[in-house]
N, CA, C and O atoms as a GROMACS GRO file, in nm:
protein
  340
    1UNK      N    1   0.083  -0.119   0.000
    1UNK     CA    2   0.000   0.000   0.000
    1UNK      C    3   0.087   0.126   0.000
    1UNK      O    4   0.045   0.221  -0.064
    2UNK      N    5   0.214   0.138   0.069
    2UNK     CA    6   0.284   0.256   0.077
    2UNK      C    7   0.363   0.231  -0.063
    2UNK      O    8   0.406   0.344  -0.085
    3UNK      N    9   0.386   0.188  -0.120
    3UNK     CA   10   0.422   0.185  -0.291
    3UNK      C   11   0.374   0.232  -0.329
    3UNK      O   12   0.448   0.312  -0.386
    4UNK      N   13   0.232   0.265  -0.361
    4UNK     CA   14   0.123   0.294  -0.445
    4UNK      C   15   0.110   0.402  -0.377
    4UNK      O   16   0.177   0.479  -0.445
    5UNK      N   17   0.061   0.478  -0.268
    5UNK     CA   18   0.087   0.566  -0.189
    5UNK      C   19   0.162   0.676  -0.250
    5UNK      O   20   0.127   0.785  -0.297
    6UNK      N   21   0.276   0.617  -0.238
    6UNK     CA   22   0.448   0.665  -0.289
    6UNK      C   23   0.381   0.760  -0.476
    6UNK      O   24   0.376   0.880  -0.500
    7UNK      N   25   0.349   0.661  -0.551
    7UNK     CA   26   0.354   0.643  -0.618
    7UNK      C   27   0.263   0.730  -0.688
    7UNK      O   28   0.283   0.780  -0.799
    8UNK      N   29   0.154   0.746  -0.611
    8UNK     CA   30   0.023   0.862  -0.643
    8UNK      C   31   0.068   1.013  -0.595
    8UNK      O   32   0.030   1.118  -0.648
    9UNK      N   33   0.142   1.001  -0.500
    9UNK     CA   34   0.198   1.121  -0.458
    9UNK      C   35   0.318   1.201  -0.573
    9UNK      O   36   0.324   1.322  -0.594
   10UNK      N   37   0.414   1.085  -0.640
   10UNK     CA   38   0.466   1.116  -0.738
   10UNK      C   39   0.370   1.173  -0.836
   10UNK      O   40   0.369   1.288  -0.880
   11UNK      N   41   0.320   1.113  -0.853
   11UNK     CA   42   0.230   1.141  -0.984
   11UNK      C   43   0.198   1.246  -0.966
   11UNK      O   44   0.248   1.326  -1.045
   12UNK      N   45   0.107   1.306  -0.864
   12UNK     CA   46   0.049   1.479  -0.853
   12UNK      C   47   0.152   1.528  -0.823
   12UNK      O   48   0.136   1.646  -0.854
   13UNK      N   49   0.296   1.511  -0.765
   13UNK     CA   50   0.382   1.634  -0.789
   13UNK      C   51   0.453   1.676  -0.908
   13UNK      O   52   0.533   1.768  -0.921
   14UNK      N   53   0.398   1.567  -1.016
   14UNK     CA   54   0.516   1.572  -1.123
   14UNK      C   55   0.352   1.631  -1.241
   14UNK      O   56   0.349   1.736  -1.307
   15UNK      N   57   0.264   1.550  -1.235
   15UNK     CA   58   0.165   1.624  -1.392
   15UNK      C   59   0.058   1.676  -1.299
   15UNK      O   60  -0.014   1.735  -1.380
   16UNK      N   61   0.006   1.691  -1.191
   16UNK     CA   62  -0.092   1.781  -1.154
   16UNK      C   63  -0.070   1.905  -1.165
   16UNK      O   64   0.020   1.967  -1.107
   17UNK      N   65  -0.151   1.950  -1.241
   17UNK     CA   66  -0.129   2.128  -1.267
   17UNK      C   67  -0.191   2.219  -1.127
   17UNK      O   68  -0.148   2.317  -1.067
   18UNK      N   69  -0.259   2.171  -1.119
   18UNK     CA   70  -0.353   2.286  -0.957
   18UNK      C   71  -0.235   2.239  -0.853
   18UNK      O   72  -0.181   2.323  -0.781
   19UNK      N   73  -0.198   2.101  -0.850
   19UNK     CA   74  -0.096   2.095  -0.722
   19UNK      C   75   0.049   2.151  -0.737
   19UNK      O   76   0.089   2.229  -0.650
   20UNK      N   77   0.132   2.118  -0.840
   20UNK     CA   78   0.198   2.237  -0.924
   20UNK      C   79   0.228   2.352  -0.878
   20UNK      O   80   0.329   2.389  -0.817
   21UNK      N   81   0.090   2.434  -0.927
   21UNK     CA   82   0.071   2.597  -0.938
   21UNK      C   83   0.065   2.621  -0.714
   21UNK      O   84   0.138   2.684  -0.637
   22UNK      N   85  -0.043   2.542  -0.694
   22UNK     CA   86  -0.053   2.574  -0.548
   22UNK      C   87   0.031   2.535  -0.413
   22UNK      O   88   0.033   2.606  -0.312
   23UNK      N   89   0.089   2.428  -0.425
   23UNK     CA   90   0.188   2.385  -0.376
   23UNK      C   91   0.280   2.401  -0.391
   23UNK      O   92   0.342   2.434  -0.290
   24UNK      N   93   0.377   2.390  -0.543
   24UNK     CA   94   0.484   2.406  -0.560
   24UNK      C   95   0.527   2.528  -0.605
   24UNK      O   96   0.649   2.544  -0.602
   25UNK      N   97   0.470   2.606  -0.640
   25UNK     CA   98   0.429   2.743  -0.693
   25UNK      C   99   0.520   2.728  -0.806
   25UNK      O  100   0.616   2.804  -0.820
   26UNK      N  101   0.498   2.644  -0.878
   26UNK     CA  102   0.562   2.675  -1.017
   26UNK      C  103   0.465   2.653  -1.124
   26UNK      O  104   0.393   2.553  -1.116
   27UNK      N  105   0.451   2.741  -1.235
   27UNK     CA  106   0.380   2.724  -1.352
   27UNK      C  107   0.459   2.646  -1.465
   27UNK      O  108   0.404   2.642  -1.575
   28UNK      N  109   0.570   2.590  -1.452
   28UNK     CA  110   0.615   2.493  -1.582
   28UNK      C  111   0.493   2.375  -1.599
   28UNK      O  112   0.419   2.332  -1.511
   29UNK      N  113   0.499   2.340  -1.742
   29UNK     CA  114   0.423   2.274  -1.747
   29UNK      C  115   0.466   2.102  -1.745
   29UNK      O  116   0.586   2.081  -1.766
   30UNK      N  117   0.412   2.025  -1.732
   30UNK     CA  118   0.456   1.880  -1.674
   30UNK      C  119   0.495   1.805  -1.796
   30UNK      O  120   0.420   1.800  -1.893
   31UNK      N  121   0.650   1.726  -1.792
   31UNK     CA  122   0.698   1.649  -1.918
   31UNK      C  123   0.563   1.530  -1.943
   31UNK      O  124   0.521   1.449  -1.861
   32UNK      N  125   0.525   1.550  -2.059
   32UNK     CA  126   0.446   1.424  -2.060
   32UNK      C  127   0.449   1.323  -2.103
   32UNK      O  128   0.346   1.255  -2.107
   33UNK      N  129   0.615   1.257  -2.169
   33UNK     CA  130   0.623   1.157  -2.108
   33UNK      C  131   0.687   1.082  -2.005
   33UNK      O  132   0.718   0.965  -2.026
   34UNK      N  133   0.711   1.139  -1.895
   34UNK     CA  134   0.722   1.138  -1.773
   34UNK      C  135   0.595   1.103  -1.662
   34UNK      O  136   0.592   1.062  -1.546
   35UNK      N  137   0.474   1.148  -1.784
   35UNK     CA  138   0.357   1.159  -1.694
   35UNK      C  139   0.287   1.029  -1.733
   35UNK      O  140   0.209   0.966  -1.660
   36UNK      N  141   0.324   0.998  -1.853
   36UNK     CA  142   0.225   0.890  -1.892
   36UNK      C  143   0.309   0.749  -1.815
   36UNK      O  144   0.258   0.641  -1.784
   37UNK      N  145   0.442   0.789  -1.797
   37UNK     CA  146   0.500   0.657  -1.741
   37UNK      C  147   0.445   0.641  -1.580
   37UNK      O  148   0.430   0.531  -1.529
   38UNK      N  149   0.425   0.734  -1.529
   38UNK     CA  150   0.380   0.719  -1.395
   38UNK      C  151   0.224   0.719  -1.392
   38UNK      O  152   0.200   0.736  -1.272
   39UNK      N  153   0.116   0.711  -1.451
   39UNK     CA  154   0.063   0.664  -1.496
   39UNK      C  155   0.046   0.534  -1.526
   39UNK      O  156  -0.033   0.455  -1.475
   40UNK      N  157   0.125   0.515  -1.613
   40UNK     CA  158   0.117   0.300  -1.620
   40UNK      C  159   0.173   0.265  -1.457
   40UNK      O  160   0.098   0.194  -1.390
   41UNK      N  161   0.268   0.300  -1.408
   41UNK     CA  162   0.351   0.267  -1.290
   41UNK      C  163   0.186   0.286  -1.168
   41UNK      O  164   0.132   0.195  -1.105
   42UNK      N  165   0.155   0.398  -1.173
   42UNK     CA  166   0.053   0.392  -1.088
   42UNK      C  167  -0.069   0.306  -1.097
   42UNK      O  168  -0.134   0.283  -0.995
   43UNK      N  169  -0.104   0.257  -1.206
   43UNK     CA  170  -0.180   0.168  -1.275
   43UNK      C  171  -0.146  -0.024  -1.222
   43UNK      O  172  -0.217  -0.115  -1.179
   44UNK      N  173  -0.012  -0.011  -1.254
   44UNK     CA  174   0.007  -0.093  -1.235
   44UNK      C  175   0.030  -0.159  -1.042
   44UNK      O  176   0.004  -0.265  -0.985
   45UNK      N  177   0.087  -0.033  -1.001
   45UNK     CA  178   0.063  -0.050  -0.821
   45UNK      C  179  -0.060  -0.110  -0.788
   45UNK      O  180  -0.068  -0.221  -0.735
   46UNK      N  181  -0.173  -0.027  -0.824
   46UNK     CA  182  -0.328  -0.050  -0.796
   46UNK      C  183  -0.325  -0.224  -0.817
   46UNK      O  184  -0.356  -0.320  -0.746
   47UNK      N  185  -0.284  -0.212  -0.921
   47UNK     CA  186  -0.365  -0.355  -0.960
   47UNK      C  187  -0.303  -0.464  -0.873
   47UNK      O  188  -0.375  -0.546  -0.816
   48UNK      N  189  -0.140  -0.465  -0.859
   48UNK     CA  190  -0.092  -0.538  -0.764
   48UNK      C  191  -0.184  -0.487  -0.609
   48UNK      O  192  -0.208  -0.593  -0.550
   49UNK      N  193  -0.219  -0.415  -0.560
   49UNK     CA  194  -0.296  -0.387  -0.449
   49UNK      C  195  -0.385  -0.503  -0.444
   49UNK      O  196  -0.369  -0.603  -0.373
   50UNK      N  197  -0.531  -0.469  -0.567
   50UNK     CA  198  -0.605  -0.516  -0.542
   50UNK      C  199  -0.567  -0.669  -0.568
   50UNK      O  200  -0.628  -0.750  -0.498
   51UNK      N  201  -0.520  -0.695  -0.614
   51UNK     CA  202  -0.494  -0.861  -0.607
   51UNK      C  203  -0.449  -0.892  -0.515
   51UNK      O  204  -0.509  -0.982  -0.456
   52UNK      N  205  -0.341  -0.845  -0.462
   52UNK     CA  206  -0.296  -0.861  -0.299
   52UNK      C  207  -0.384  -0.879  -0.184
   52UNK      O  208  -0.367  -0.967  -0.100
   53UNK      N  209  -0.513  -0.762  -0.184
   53UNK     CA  210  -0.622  -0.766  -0.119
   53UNK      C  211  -0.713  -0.895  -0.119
   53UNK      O  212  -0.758  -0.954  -0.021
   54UNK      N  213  -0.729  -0.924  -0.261
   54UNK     CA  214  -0.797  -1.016  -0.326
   54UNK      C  215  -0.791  -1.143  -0.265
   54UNK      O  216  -0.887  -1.212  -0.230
   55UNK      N  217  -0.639  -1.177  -0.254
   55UNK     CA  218  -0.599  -1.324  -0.219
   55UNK      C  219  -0.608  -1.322  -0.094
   55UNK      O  220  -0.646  -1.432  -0.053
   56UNK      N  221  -0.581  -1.205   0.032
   56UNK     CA  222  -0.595  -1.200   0.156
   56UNK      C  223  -0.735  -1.276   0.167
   56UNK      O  224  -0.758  -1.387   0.214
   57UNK      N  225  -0.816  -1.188   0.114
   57UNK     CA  226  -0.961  -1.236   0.137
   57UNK      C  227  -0.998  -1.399   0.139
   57UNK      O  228  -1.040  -1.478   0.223
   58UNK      N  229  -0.949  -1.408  -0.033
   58UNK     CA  230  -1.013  -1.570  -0.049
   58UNK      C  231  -0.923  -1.666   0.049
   58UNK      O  232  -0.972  -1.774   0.079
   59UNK      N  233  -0.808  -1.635   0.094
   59UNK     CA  234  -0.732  -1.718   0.175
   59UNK      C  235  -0.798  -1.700   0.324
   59UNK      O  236  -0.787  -1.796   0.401
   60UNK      N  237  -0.858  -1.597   0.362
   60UNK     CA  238  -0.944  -1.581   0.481
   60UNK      C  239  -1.051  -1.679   0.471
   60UNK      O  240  -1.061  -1.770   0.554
   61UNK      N  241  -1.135  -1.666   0.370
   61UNK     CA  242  -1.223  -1.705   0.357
   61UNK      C  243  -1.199  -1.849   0.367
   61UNK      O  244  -1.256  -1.917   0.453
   62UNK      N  245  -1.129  -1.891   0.294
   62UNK     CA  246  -1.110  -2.100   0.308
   62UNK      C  247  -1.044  -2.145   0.420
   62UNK      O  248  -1.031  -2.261   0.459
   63UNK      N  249  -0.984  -1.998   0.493
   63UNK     CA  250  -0.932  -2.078   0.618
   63UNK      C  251  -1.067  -2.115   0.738
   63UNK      O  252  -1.068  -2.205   0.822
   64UNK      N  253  -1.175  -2.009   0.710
   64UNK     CA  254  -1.283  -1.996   0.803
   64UNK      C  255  -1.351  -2.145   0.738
   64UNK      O  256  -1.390  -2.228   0.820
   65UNK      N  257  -1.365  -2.177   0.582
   65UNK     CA  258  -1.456  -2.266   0.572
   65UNK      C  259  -1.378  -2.372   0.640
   65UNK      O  260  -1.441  -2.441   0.720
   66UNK      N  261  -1.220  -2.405   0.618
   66UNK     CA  262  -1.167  -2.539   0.716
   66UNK      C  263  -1.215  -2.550   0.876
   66UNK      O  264  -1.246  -2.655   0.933
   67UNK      N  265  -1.214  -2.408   0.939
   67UNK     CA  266  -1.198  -2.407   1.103
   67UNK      C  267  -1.302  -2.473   1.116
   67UNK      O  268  -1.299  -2.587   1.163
   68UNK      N  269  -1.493  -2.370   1.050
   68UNK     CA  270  -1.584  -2.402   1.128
   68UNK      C  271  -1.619  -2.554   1.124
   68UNK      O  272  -1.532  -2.629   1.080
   69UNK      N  273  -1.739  -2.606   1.165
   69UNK     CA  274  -1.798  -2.688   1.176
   69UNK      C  275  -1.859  -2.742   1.067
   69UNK      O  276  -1.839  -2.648   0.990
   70UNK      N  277  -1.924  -2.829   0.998
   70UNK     CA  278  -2.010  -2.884   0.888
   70UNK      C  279  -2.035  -3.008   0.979
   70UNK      O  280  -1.970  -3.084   1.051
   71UNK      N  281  -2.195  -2.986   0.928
   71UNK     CA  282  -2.300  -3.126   0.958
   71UNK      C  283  -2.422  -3.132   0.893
   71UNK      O  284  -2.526  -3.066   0.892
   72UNK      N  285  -2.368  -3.253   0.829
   72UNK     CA  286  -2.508  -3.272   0.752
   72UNK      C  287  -2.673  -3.267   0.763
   72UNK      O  288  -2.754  -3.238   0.674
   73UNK      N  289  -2.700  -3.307   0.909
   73UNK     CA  290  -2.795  -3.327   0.952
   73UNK      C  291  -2.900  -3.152   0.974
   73UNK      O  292  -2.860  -3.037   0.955
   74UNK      N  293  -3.046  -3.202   1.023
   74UNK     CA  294  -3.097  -3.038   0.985
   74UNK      C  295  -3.042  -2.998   1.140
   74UNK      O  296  -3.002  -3.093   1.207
   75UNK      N  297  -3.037  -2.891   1.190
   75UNK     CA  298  -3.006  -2.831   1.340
   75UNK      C  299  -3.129  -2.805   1.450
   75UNK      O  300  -3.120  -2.764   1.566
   76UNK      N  301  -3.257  -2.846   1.367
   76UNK     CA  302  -3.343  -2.846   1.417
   76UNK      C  303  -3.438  -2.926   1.482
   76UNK      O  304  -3.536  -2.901   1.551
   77UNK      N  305  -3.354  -3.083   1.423
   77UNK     CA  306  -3.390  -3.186   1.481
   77UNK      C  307  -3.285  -3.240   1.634
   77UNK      O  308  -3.164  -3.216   1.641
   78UNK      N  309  -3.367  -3.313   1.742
   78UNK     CA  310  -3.247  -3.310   1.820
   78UNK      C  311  -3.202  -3.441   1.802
   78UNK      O  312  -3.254  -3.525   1.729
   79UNK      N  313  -3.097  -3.455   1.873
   79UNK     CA  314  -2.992  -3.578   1.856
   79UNK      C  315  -3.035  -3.714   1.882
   79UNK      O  316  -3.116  -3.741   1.972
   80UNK      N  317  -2.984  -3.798   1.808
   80UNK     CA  318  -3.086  -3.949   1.873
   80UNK      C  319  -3.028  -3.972   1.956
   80UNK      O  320  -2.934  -3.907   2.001
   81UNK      N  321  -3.080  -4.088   2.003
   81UNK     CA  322  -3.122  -4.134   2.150
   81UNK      C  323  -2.930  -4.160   2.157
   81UNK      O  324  -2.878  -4.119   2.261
   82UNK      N  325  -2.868  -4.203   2.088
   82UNK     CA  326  -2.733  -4.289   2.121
   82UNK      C  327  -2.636  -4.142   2.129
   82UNK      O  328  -2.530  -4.143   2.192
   83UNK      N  329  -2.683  -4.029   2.064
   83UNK     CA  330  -2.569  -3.937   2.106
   83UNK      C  331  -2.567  -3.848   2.220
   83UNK      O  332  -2.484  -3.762   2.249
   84UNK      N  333  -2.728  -3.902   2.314
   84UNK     CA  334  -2.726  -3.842   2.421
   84UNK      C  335  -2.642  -3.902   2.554
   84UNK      O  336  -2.630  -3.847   2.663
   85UNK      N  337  -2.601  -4.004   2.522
   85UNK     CA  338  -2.523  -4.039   2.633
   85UNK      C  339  -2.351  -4.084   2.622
   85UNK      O  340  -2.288  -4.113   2.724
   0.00000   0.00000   0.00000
């Protein structure tokens, strides 16, 4: 996440024009292809993010389906006579 972070922050200090003019107080205008590369670079962070996120999840998720419980039977019926004792 602090890659991408990193990486968006580059990006508006190098082709954002309002952040530029107001922050940096300079009116040059931004190399653009400098801009389009950070651009793919920022593009490409995201996407490693969300896949990163992605796999957290589904690996959460199958660890919960191993932990809990499964039983076939309905939960509403009670137990026969032999598992009460």
């Amino acid at each position: 996440m602090q890659e991408h972070d990193d990486t968006v922050r580059e990006h508006e200090r190098e082709c954002d024009m309002e952040y530029r003019l107001l922050v940096l107080d300079t009116i040059e205008s931004p190399d653009p292809v400098l801009c389009e590369e950070l651009e793919g670079e920022k593009a490409r962070k995201t996407t490693y993010f969300l896949g990163s996120v992605g796999l957290f999840m589904a690996t959460g998720v199958g660890g919960l389906v191993m932990v809990l419980p499964y039983e076939n039977r309905d939960p509403k019926q009670p137990p026969s006579g032999r598992e009460l004792r």
